[in-house]
C-alpha positions as a printed Julia matrix, in Angstrom:
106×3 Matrix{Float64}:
 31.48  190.66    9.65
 34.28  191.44    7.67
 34.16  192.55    3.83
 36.28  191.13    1.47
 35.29  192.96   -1.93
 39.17  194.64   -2.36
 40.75  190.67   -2.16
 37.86  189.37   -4.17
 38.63  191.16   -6.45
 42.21  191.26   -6.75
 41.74  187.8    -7.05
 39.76  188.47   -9.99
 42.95  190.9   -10.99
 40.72  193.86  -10.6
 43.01  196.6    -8.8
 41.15  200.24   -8.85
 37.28  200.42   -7.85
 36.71  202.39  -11.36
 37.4   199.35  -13.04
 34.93  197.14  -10.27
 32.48  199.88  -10.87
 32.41  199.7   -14.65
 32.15  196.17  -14.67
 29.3   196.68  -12.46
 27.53  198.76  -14.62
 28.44  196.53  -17.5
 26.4   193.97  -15.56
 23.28  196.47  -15.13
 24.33  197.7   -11.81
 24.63  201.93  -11.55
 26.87  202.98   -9.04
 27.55  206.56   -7.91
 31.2   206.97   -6.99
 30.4   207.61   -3.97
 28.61  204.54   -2.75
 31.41  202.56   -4.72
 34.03  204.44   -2.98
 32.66  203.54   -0.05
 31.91  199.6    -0.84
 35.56  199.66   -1.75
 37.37  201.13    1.37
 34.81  199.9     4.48
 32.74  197.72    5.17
 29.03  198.54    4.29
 26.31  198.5     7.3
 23.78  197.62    4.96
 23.6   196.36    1.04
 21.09  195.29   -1.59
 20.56  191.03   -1.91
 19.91  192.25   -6.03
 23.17  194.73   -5.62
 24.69  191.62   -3.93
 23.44  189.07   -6.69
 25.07  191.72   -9.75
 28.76  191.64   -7.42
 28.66  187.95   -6.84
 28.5   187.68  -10.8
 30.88  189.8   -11.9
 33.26  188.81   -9.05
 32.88  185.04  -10.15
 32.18  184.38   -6.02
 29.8   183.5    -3.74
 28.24  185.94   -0.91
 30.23  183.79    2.14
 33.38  184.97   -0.16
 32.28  188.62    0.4
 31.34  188.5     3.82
 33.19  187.0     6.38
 32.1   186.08    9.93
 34.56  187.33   12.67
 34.64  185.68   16.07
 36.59  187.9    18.26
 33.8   190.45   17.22
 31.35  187.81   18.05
 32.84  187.02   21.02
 33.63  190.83   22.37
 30.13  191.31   22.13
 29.17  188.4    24.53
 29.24  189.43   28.64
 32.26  188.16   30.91
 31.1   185.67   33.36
 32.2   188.51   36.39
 30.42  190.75   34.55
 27.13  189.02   35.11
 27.35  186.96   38.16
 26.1   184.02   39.58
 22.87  185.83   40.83
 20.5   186.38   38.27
 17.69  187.56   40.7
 16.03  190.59   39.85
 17.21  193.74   41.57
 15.14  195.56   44.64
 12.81  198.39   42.71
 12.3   200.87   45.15
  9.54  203.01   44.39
  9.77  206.96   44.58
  7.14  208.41   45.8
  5.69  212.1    44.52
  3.28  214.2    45.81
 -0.08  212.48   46.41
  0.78  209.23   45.39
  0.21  206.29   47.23
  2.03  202.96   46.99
  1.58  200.76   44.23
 -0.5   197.52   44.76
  1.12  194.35   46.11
């Protein structure tokens, strides 16, 4: 996913995260500097639906405007055909035997 809270909201004509983050609090939202900081410069792993709900209304957008699928991570994720093969039998498990121990049963 990509995050797209800095164009959002230079859209919106909103330039420095101080002014994003007093809006936000305008709106009811509280926002450490820190957390906004970060909301501003990366993209976050995780984030509230009712943090989402108070930036979607001040931003004038919808969530799909915020967050952004990205294929080529999409598709990086996904195995190469060499990569798996054409077999997809399970491998040999070869037990190892310890002390004692007997094989398992068939």
């Amino acid at each position: 996913m990509q995050w797209n809270l800095r164009m959002r909201a230079a859209e919106r004509g909103i330039w420095k995260s101080v002014e994003l983050r007093r809006m936000l609090a305008d709106a009811g939202l509280q926002i450490s500097a820190g957390k906004m900081s970060a909301l501003w410069t990366t993209t976050p792993t995780t984030i509230r639906l009712d943090d989402l709900d108070v930036i979607c209304t001040v931003l004038d957008c919808e969530p799909g405007d915020l967050l952004v699928v990205d294929k080529n991570a999409v598709a990086a994720r996904q195995p190469r055909e060499e990569e798996t093969g054409t077999e997809t039998a399970a491998p040999n498990v070869i037990p190892r035997l310890g002390r004692n121990r007997t094989l398992p049963p068939a």
